[in-house]
C-alpha positions as CSV (number, residue, x, y, z in Angstrom):
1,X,242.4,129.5,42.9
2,X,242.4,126.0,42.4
3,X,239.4,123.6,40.8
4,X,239.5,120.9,42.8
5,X,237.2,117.9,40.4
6,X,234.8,115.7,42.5
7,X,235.5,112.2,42.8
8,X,232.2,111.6,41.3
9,X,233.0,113.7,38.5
10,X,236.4,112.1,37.6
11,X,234.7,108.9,37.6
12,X,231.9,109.9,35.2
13,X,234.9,111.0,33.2
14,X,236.4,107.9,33.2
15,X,233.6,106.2,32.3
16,X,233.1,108.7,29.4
17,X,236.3,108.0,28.1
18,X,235.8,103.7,28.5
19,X,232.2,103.9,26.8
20,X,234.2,105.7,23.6
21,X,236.6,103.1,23.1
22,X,234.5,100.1,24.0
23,X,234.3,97.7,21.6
24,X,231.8,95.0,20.9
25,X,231.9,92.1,22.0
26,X,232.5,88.9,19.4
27,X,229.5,87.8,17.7
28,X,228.7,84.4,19.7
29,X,229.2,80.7,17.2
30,X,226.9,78.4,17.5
31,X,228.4,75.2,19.4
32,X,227.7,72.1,17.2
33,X,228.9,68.6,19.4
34,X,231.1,66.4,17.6
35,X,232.1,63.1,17.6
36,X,235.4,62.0,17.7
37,X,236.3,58.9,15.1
38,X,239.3,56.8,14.2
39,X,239.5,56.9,10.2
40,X,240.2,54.1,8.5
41,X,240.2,52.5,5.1
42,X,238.8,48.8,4.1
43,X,237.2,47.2,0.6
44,X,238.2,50.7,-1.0
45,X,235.5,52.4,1.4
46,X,236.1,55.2,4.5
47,X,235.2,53.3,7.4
48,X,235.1,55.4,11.2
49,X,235.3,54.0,14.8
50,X,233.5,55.5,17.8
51,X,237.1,56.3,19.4
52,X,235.6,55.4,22.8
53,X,235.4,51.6,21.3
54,X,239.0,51.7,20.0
55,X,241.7,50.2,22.6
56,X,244.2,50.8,20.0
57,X,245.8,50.9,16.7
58,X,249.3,48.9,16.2
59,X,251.2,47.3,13.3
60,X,250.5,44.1,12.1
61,X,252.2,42.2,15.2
62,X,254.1,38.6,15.0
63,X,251.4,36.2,15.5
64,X,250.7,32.1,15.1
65,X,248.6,31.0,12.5
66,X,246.0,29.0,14.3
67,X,244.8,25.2,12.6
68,X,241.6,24.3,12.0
69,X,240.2,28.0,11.9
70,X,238.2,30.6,9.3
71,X,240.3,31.7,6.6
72,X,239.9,35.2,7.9
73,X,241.2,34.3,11.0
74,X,245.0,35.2,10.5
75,X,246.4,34.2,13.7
76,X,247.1,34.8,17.2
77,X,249.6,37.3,18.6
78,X,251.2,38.5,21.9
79,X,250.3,42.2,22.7
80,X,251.8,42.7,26.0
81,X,251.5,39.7,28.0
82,X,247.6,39.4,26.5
83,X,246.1,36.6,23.5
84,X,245.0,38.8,20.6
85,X,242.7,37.2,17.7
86,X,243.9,38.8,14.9
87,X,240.9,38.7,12.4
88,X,241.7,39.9,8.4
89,X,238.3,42.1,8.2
90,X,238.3,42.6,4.6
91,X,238.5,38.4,4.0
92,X,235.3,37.6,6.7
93,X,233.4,40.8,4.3
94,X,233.8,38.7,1.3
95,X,237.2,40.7,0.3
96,X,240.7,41.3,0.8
97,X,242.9,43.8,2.2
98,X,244.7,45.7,-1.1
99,X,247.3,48.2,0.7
100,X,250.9,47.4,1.1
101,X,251.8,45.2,3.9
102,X,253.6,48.0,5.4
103,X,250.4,50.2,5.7
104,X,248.2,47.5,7.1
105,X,247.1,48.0,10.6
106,X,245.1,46.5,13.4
107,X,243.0,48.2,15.0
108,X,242.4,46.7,18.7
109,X,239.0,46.4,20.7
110,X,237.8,44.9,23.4
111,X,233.8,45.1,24.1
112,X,231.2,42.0,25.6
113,X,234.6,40.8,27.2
114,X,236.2,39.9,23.9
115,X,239.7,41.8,22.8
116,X,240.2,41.0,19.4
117,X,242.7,43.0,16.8
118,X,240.6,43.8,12.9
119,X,243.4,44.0,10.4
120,X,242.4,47.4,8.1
121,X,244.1,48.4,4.9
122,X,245.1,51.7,6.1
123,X,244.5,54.3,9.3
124,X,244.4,58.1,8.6
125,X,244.0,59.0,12.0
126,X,241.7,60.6,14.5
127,X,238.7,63.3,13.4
128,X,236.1,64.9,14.8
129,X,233.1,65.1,12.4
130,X,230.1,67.1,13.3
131,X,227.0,65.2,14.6
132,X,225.2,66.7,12.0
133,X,226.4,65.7,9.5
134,X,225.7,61.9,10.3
135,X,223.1,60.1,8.2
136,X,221.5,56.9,8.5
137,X,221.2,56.4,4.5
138,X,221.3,52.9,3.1
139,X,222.5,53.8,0.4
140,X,225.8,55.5,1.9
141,X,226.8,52.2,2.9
142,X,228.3,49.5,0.6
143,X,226.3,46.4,1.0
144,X,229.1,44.1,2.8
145,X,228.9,46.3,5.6
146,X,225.1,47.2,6.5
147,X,224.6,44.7,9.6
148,X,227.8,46.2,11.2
149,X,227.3,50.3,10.6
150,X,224.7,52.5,11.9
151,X,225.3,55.2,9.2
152,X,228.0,57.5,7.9
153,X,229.2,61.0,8.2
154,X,228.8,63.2,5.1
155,X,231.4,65.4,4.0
156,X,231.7,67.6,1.1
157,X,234.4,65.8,-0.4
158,X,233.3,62.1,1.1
159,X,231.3,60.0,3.5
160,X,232.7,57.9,6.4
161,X,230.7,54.7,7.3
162,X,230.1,54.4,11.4
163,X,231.6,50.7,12.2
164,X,230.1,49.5,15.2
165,X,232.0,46.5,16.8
166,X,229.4,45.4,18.8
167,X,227.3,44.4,16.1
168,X,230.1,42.5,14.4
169,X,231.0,40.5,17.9
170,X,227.3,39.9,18.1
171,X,226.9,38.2,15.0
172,X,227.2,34.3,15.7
173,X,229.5,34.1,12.0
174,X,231.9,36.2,13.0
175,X,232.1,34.4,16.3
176,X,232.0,30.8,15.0
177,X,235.7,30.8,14.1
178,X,236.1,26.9,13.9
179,X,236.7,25.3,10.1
């Protein structure tokens, strides 16, 4: 005689069987948002760029020293078909760019309808840094810089001051180019 098993029996077995084995599921992370940043270096300090405000970074292009202008004002260049203002940050701060010419970049904006180029000392790339880790400390910042940051990010190992363009291309010194 055969023992024919009710289908509602193999599936209790089956289930049996899968509740044994289960495993748990992964404990759940907390989601912190980030920010993403371009990283950059000027006056010796870690300077970051909302990357949404960044058009782009490129080499120090071929550009026409201008007459009659700021002496930050290095010159104007070509960038595909469009006039770029190529302004030597460091020099309008009261400094001057210390990397290697070969290092320098310019980092490209273009905000309040104004696309301008900011020569840097060096770029390290993109990062994302956790909102909270962002502080609005006065004392994070060096003193050149406080009208044009909002704050910094603090890392274990350093702190990278928020630039904020807008600020800079709404400051009537920055705009007033003319000598």
């Amino acid at each position: 005689m055969t023992s024919q098993r009710s289908p509602f029996k193999v599936l209790l077995s089956l289930a049996q069987r899968y509740a044994e084995n289960a495993r748990d599921l992964p404990a759940q992370q907390d989601i912190v948002a980030t920010r993403k940043v371009v990283c950059f270096s000027l006056l010796g300090h870690n300077l970051a760029l909302p990357l949404e405000e960044l058009i782009e970074i490129i080499e120090m292009p071929l550009y026409t020293p201008l007459p009659r202008v700021k002496h930050w004002v290095i010159g104007m260049a070509n960038l595909r078909g469009r006039l770029l203002p190529v302004i030597n940050l460091a020099e309008f701060l009261g400094g001057r760019l210390t990397a290697a010419p070969k290092v320098q970049r310019v980092v490209v904006i273009e905000m309040l309808g104004i696309f301008i180029g900011l020569a840097v000392d060096r770029v390290y790339g993109m990062r994302h840094f956790k909102v909270d880790t962002f502080s609005r400390r006065a004392d994070l910042v060096p003193e050149a810089l406080v009208p044009y940051v909002q704050g910094s990010f603090v890392q274990p190992d350093s702190a990278w001051v928020l630039l904020r363009p807008g600020q800079l291309l709404n400051d009537h010194r920055f705009m007033e180019v003319a000598a």
